[in-house]
ZAMIVO-194582 format. One record per residue (C-alpha): residue in three letters; x, y, z. Coordinates in Angstrom, 2 decimals. Last residue first. Example, Ala and Ser with C-alpha at 12.3 -4.5 7.8 and 13.67 -1.06 7.14 Angstrom:
2
PADO:type:xx:yy:zz
PADO:Ser:13.67:-1.06:7.14 .
PADO:Ala:12.30:-4.50:7.80 .
This chain:
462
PADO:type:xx:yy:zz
PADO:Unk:-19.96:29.85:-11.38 .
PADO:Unk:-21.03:29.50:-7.44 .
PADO:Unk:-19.15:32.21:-5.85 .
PADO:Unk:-16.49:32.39:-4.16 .
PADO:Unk:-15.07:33.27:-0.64 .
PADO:Unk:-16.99:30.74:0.64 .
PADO:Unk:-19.75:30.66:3.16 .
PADO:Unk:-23.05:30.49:1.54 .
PADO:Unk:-21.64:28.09:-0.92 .
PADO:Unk:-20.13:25.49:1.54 .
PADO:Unk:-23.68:26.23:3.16 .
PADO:Unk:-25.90:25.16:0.69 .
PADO:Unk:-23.45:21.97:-0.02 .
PADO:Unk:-26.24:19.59:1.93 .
PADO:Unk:-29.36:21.12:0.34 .
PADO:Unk:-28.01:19.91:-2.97 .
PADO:Unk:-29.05:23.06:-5.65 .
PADO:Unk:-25.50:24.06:-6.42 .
PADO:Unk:-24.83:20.75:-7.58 .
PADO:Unk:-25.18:21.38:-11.13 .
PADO:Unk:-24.77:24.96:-10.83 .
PADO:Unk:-20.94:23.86:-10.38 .
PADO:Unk:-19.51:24.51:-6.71 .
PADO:Unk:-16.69:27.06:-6.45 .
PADO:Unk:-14.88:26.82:-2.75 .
PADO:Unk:-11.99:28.90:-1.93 .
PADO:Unk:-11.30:28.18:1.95 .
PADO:Unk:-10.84:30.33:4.78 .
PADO:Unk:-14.69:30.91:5.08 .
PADO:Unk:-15.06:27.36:5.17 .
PADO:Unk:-12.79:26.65:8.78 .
PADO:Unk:-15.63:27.96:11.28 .
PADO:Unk:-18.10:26.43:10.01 .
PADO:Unk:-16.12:23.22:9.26 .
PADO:Unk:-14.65:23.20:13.22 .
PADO:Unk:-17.93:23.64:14.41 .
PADO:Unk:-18.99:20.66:12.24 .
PADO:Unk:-16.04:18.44:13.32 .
PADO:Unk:-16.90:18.99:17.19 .
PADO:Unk:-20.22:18.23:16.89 .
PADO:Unk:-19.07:15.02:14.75 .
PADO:Unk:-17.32:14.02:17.93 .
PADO:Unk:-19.86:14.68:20.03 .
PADO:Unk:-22.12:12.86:18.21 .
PADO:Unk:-19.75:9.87:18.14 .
PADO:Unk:-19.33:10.07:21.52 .
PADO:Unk:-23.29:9.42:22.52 .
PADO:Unk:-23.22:6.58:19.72 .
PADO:Unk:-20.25:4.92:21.46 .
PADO:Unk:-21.76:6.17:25.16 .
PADO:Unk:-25.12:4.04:24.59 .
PADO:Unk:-23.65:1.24:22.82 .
PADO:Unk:-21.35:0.76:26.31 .
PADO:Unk:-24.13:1.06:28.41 .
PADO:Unk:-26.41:-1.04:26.93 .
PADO:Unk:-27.49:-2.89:29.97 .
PADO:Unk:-28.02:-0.03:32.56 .
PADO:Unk:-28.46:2.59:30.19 .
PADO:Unk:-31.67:0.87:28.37 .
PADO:Unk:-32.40:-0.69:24.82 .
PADO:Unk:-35.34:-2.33:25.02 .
PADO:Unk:-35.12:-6.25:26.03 .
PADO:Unk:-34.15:-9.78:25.11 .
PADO:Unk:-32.32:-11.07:27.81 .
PADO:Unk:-28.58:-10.59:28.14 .
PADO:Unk:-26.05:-14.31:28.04 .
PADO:Unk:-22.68:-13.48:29.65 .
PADO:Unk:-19.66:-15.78:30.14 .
PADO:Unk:-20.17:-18.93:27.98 .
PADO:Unk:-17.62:-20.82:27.23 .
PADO:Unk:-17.62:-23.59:24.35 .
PADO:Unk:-15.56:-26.98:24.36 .
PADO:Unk:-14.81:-27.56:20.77 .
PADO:Unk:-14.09:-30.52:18.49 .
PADO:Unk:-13.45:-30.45:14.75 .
PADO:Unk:-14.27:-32.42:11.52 .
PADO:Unk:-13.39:-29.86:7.99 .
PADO:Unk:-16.52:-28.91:6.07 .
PADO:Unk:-15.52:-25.76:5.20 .
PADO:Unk:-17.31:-23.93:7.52 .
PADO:Unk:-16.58:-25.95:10.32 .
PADO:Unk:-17.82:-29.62:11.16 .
PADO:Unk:-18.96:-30.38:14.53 .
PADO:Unk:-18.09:-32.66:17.24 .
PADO:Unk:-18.68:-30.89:20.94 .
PADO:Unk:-16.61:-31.21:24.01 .
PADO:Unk:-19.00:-30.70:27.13 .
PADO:Unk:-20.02:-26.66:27.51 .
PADO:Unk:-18.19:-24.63:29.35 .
PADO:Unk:-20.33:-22.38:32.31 .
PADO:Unk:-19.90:-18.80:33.74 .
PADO:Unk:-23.06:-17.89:32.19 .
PADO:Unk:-25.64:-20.77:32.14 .
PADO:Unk:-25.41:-23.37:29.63 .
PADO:Unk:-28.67:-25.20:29.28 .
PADO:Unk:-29.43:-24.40:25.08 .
PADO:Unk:-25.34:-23.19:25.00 .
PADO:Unk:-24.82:-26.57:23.14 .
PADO:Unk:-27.79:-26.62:20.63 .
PADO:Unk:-26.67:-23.54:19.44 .
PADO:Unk:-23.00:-24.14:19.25 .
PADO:Unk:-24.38:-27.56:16.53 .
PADO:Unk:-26.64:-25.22:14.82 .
PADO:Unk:-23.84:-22.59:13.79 .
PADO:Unk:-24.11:-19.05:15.36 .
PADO:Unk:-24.32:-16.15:13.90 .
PADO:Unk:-28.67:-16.10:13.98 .
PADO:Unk:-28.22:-16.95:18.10 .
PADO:Unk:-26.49:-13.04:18.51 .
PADO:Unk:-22.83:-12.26:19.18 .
PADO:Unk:-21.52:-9.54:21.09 .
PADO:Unk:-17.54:-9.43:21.64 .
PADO:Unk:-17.81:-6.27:19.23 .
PADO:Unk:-16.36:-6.48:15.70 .
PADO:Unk:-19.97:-5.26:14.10 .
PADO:Unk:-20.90:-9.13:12.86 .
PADO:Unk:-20.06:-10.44:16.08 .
PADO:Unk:-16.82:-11.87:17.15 .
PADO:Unk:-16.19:-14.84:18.96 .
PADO:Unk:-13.39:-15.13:22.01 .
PADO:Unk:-11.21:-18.54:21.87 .
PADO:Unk:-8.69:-15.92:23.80 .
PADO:Unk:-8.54:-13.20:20.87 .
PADO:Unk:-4.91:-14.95:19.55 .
PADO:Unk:-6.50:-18.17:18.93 .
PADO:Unk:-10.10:-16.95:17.36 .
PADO:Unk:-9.46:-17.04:13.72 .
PADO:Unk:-7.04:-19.58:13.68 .
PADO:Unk:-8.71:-22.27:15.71 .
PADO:Unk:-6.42:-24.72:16.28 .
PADO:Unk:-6.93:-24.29:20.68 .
PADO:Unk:-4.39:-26.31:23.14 .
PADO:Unk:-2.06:-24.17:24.06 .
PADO:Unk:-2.91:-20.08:23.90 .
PADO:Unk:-6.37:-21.30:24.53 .
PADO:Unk:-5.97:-23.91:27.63 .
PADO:Unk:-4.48:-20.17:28.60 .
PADO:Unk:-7.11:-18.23:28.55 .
PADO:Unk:-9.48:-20.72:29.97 .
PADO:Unk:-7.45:-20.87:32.99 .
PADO:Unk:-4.95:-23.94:33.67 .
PADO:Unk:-5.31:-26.09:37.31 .
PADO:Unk:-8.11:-24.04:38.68 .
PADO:Unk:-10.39:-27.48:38.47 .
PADO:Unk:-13.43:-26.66:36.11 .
PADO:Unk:-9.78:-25.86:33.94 .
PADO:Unk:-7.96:-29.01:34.09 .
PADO:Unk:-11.44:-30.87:33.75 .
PADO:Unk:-12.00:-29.08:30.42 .
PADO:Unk:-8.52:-30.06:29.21 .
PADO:Unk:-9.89:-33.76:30.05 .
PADO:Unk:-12.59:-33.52:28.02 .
PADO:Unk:-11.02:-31.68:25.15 .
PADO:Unk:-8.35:-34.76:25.01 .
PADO:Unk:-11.12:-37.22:25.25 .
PADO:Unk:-13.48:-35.73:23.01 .
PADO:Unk:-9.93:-35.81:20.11 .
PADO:Unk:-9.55:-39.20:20.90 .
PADO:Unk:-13.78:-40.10:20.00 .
PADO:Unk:-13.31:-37.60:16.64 .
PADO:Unk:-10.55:-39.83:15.83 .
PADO:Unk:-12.28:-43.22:16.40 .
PADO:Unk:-15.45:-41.51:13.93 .
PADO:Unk:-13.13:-41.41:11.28 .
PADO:Unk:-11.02:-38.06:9.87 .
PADO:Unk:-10.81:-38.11:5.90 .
PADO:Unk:-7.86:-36.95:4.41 .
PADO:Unk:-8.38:-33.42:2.88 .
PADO:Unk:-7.47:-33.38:-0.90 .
PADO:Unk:-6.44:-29.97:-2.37 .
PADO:Unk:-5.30:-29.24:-5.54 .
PADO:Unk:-3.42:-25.86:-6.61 .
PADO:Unk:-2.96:-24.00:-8.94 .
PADO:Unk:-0.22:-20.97:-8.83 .
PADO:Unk:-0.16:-17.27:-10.36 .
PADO:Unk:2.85:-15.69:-8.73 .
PADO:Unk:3.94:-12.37:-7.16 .
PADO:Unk:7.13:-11.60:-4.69 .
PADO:Unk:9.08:-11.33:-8.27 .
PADO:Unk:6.93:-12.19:-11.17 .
PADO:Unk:6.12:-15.60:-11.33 .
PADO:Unk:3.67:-17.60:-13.99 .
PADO:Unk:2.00:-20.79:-13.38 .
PADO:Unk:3.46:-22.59:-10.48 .
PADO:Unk:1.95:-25.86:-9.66 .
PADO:Unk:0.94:-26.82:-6.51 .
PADO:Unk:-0.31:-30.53:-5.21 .
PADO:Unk:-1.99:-30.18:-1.58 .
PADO:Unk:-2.97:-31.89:1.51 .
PADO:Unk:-5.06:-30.91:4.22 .
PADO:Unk:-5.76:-27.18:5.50 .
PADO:Unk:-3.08:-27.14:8.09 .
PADO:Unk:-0.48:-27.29:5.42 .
PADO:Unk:0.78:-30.78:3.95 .
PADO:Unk:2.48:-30.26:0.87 .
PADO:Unk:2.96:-33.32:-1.90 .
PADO:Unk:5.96:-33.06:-4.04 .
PADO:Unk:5.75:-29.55:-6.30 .
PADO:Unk:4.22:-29.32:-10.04 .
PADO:Unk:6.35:-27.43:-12.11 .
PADO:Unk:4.80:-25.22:-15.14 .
PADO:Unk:7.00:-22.12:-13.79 .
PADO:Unk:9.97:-23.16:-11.48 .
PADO:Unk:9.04:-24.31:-8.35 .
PADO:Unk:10.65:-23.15:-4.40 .
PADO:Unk:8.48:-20.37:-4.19 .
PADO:Unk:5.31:-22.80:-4.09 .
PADO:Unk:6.49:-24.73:-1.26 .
PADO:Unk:7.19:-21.82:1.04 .
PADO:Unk:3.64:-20.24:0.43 .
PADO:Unk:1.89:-24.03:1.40 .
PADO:Unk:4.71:-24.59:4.49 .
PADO:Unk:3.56:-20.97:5.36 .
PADO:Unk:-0.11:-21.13:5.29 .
PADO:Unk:-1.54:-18.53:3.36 .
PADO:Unk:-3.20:-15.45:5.39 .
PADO:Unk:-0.09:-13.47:5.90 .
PADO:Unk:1.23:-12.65:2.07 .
PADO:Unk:4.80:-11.65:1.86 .
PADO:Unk:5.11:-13.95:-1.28 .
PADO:Unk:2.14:-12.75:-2.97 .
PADO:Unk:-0.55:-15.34:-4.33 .
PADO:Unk:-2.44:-15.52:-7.17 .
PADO:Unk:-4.59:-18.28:-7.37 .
PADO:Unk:-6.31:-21.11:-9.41 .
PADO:Unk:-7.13:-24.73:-8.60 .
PADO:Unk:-8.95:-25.29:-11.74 .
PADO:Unk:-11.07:-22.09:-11.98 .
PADO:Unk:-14.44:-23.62:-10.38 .
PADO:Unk:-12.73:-25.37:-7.84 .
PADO:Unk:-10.93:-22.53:-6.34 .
PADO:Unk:-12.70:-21.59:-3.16 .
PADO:Unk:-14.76:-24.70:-3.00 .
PADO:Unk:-11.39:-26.10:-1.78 .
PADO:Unk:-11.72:-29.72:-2.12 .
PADO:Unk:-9.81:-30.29:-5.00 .
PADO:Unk:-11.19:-33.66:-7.07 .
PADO:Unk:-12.50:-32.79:-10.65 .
PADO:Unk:-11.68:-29.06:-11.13 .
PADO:Unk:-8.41:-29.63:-9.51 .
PADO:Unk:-7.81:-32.81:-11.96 .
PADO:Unk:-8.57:-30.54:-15.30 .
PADO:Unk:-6.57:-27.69:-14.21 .
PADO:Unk:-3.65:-30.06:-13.94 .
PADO:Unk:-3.97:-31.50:-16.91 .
PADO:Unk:-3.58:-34.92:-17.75 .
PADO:Unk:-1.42:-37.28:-19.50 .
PADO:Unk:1.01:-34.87:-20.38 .
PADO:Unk:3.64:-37.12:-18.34 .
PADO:Unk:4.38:-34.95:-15.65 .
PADO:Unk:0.42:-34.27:-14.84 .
PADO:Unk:-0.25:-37.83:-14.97 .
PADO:Unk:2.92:-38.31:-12.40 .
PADO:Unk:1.29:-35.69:-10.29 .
PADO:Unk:-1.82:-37.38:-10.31 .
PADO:Unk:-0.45:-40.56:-9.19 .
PADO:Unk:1.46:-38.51:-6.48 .
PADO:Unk:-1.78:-37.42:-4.95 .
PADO:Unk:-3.57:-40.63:-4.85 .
PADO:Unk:-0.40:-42.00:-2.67 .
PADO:Unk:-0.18:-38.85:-0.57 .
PADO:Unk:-4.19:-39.69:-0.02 .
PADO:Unk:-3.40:-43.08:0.60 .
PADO:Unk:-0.52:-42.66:3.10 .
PADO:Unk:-2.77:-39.88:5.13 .
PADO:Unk:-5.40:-42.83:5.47 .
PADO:Unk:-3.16:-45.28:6.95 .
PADO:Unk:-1.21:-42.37:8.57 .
PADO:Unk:-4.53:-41.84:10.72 .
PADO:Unk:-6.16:-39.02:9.94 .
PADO:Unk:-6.49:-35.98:12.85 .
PADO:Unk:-8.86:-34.42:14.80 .
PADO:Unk:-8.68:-30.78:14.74 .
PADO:Unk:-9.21:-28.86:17.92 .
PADO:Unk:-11.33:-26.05:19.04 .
PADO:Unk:-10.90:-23.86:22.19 .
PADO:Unk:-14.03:-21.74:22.64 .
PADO:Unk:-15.34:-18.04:23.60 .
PADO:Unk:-18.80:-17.00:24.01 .
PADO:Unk:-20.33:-13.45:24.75 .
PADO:Unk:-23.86:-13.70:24.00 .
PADO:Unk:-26.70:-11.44:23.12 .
PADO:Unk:-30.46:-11.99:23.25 .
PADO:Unk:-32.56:-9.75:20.72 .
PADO:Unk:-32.39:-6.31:21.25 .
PADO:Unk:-34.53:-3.82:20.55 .
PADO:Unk:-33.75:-0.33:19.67 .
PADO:Unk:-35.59:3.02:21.28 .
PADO:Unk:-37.53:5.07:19.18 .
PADO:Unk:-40.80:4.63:20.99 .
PADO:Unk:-38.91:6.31:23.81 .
PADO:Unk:-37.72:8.92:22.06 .
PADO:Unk:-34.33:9.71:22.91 .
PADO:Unk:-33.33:12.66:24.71 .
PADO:Unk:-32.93:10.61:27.57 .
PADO:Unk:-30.22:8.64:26.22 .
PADO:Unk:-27.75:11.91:25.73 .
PADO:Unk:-27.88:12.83:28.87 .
PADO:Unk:-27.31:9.53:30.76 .
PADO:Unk:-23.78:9.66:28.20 .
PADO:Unk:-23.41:12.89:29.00 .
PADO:Unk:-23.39:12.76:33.07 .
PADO:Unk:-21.21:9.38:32.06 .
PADO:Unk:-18.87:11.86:31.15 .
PADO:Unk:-17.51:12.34:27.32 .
PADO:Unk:-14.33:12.64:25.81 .
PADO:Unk:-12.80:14.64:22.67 .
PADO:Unk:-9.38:14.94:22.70 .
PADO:Unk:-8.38:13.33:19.44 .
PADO:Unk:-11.06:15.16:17.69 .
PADO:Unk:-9.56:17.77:15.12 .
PADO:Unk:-6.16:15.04:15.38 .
PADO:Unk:-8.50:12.58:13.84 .
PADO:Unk:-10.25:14.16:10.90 .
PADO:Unk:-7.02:15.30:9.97 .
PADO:Unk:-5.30:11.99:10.40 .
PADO:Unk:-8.36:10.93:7.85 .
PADO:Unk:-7.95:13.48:6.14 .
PADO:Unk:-4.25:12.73:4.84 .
PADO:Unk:-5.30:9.05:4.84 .
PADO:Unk:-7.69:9.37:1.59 .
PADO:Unk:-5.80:12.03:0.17 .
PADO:Unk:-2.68:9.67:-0.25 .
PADO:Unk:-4.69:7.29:-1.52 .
PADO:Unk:-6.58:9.20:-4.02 .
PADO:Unk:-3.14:10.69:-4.99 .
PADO:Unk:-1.93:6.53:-5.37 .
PADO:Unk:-4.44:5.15:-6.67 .
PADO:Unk:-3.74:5.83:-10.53 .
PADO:Unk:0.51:5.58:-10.01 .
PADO:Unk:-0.80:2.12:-8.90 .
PADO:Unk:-2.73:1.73:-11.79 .
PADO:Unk:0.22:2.58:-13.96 .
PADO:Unk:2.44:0.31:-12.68 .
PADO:Unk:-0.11:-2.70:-12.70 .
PADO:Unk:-0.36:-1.75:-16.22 .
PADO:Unk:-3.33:-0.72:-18.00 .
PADO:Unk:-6.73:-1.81:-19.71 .
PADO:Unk:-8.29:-2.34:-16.88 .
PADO:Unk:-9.69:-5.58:-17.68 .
PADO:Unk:-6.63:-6.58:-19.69 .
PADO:Unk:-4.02:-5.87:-16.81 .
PADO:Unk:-6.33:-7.67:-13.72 .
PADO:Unk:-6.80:-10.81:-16.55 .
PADO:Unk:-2.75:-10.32:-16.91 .
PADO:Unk:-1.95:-10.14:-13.10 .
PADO:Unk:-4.20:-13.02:-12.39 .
PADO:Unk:-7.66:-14.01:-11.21 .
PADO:Unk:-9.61:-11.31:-11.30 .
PADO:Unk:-10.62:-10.67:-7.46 .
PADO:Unk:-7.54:-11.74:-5.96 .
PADO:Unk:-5.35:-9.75:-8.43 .
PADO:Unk:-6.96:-6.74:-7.63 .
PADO:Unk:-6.64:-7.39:-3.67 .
PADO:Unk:-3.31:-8.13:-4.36 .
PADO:Unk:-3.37:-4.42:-6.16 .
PADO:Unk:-5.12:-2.97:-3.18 .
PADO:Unk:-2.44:-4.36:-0.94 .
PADO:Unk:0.32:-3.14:-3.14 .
PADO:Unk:-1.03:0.34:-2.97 .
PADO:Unk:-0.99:0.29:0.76 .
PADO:Unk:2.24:-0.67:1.60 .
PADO:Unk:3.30:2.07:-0.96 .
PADO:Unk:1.49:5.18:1.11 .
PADO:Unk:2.56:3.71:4.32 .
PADO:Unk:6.14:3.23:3.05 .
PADO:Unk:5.92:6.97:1.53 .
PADO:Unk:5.08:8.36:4.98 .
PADO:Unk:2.22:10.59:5.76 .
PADO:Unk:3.36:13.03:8.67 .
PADO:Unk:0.54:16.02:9.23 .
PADO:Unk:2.65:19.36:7.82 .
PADO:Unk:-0.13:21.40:9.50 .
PADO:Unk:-0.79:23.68:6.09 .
PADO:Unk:-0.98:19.39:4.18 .
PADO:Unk:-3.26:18.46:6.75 .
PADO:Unk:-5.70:21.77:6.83 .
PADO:Unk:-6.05:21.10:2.30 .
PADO:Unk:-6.46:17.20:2.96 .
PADO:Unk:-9.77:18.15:5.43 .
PADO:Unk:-11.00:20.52:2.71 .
PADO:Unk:-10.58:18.24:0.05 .
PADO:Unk:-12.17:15.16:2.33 .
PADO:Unk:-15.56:17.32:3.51 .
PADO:Unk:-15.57:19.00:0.21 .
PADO:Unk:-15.70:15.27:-1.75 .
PADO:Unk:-18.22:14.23:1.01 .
PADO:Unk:-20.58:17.08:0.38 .
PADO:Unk:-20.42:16.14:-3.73 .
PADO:Unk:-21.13:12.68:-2.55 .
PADO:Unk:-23.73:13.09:-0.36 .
PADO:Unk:-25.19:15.36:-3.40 .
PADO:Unk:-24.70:12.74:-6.06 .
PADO:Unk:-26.85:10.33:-3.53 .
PADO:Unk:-29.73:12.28:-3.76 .
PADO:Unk:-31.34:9.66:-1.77 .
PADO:Unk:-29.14:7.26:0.12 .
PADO:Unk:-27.53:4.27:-1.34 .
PADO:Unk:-27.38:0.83:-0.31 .
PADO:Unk:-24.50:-1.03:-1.91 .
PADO:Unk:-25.19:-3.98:-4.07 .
PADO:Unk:-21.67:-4.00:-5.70 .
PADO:Unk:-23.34:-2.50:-9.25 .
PADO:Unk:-24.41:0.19:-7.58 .
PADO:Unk:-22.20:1.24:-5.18 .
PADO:Unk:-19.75:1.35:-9.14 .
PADO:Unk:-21.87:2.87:-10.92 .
PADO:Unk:-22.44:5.73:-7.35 .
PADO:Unk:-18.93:5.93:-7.17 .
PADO:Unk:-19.03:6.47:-11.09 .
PADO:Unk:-21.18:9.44:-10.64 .
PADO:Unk:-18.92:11.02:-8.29 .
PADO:Unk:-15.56:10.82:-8.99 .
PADO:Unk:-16.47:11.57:-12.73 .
PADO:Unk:-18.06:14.44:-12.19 .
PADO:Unk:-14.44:15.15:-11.15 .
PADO:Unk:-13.87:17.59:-7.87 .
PADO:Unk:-10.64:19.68:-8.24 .
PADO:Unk:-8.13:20.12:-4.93 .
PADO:Unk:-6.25:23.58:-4.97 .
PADO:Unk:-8.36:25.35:-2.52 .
PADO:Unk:-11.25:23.76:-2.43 .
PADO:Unk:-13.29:22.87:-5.49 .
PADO:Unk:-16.22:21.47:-7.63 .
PADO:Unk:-17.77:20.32:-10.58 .
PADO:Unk:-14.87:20.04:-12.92 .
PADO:Unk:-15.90:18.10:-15.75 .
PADO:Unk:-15.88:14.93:-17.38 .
PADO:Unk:-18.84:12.95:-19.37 .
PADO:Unk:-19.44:9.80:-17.54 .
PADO:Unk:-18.04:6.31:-18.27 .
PADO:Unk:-14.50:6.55:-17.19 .
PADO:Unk:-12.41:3.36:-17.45 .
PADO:Unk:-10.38:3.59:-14.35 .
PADO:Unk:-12.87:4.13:-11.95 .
PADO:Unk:-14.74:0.33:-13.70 .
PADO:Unk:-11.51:-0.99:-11.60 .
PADO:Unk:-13.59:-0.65:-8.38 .
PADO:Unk:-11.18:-0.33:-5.28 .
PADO:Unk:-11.25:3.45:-4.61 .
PADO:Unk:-15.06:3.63:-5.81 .
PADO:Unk:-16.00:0.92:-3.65 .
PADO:Unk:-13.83:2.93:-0.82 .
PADO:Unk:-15.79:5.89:-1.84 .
PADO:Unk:-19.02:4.27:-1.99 .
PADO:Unk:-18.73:2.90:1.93 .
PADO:Unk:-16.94:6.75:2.46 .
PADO:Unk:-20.70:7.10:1.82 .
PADO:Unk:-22.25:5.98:5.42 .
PADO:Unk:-19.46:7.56:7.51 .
PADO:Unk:-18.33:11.23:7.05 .
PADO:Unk:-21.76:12.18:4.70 .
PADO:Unk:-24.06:10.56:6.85 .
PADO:Unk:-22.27:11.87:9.88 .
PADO:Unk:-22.95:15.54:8.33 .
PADO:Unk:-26.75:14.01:7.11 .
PADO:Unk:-27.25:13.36:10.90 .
PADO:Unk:-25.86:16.21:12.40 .
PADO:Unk:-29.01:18.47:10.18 .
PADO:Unk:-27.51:22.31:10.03 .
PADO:Unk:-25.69:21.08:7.10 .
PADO:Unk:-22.16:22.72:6.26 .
């Protein structure tokens, strides 16, 4: 293994980025580079055509990529093979359902991206069958040492003694900057059209249904011209869609099941607006549907009843009557924040979020909040373009500052953890490799980071 911990947790973290690229990228399944074995362990070959397509494949997704980035690779291929190879001798559990579950999310994922089953089939030049029987050894390997990788450092802990220990050895003109961090969380509601408005919409809807009936029109034709969803505009309402699926709205999923191929359904209402559907093709759980969506417009006399509503909830909480938390769990129509307590998320999962996340109307509304303070109810539009209200928390604000163990605590120890962890995992390699047959291809044999895997092995580089 390398002597240097960072290019070991290079190799762990940074370029299982390519690998999942490479795991998901149909361009794996048409190979483009001259095969060989370059490398094993034990049993488990090493394609040059893992590698240099990962790297096609990082490439042509906009991934960073390190230098040498064949030899991060290569060391990354050993680090999995060898970590599959210890699973597999300590029986690890890996259950078929897992394995399955898995496949038929990358496939949806597949589908997503191209469009439909039969553009996904005539790219790859296969069956959705066959690329699943494709993914699923990588799979399977790919969760085998992870577990491994796991169970080597499921007891690894670390004292704040460490964590103090571990900060001062950094330099101090090495130290990160931060710019101010927030932890907000908000209850946001939808206003909603009148039934005047919500009548004319249906009304507009069905006419285009009829047109649709009557050969008139295409369907296509209309979602390119009037859907609102951005998402689909461009390929006339288009989407597959699985039946299991989480993130559709149920009344929208439900409605589609219920039509036979080329029907267009009555008019839907989800919590996205109002839609037309027409089924396309279904096979089983999986369909190819359009859809058109029309959003009926919310006036400025909605947005005032929805103020008033957030305004009073506010007043229920200032007074001790309902906590935050819950005024959530009741009131809140935020999706993406509801079951997280209104709580935003920055880019990196944590409960940190910096002013460049934020919209410009939440900006303007922390300006004089002070931590421990909601904000008054706030009109904005979301993302996709929708009116809402929102009554914003604030609980901490930080200063911009140097990184420091007082305030950063809790970076501090991850990182600090992290390189005990991967301390653990390289004593556990050097100790493991000598157990292991390991050929390397001359090719490679030159990567500073496999020098040891040679070095080490019971064979020899061929």
């Amino acid at each position: 293994m390398n002597n240097t911990k960072e290019k070991f947790f290079r190799a762990l973290t940074v370029i299982a980025t390519i690998a999942i690229l490479s795991g998901n990228a149909l361009a794996q399944t048409k190979k483009v580079i001259a095969d060989k074995i370059v490398a094993q362990v034990g049993d488990k070959i090493i394609l040059r055509s893992d590698i240099f397509n990962s790297i096609l494949d990082a490439q042509r997704e906009g991934v960073p990529l390190p230098p040498n980035p064949e030899c991060v690779l290569v060391e990354r291929a050993l680090i999995e093979k060898a970590l599959v190879l210890q699973a597999q001798k300590d029986s690890l559990p890996l259950s078929e359902e897992d394995i399955e579950a898995e496949l038929d999310n990358r496939i949806r994922g597949f589908i997503m991206k191209y469009g439909s089953k039969e553009v996904l089939e005539e790219v790859a030049g296969k069956s959705v069958y066959q690329l699943k029987e494709d993914f699923r050894e990588p799979i399977k390997e790919q969760k085998l040492s992870m577990q491994m990788r796991n169970k080597i450092v499921e007891n690894v802990k670390i004292t704040p003694n460490e964590v103090r220990d571990y900060f001062e050895k950094i330099p101090k003109d090495s130290l990160a900057f931060y710019e101010s961090e927030l932890e907000i969380s908000e209850i946001v509601v939808y206003p909603k059209a009148n039934r005047d408005v919500e009548s004319y919409v249906t009304r507009e809807l069905n006419d285009w249904k009829k047109q649709v009936e009557d050969g008139t029109k295409k369907f296509e034709q209309l979602a390119k011209s009037y859907t609102e969803d951005p998402g689909s505009k461009e390929t006339g309402g288009q989407y597959s869609i699985n039946k299991n699926d989480k993130f559709w709205d149920p009344a929208f999923i439900s409605a589609a099941f219920k039509l036979k191929e080329g029907q267009v359904s009555p008019v839907v209402k989800s919590k996205f607006g109002l839609h037309l559907i027409q089924m396309v093709s279904r096979a089983g759980d999986d369909a190819v549907i359009r859809h058109i969506l029309r959003i009926p417009p919310v006036t400025d006399e909605e947005v005032k009843e929805a103020v008033a509503k957030m305004d009073s909830i506010k007043s229920r909480i200032i007074a001790g009557t309902m906590g935050f938390g819950e005024a959530v769990n009741k009131y809140s129509e935020d999706e993406s924040s509801k079951f997280s307590g209104g709580r935003k998320q920055g880019r990196d999962g944590s409960s940190f979020v910096t002013i460049d996340q934020l919209d410009k109307e939440m900006v303007l509304a922390l300006k004089d909040l002070k931590p421990g303070q909601y904000s008054n109810p706030v009109a904005y539009a979301d993302e996709r373009g929708k009116k809402a209200v929102r009554v914003i928390f604030l609980q901490t604000r930080t200063e911009p500052h140097r990184e420091n163990i007082k305030d950063d605590y809790s970076k501090i120890s991850g990182r600090a953890i992290e390189q005990k962890k991967n301390d653990v995992l390289e004593k556990w390699f050097k100790s493991h490799i000598p157990s292991y047959y390991i050929t390397i291809d001359k090719e490679f044999a030159g990567c500073a980071s496999v020098k040891d895997w040679l070095g080490n092995s019971v064979a020899s580089n061929p």
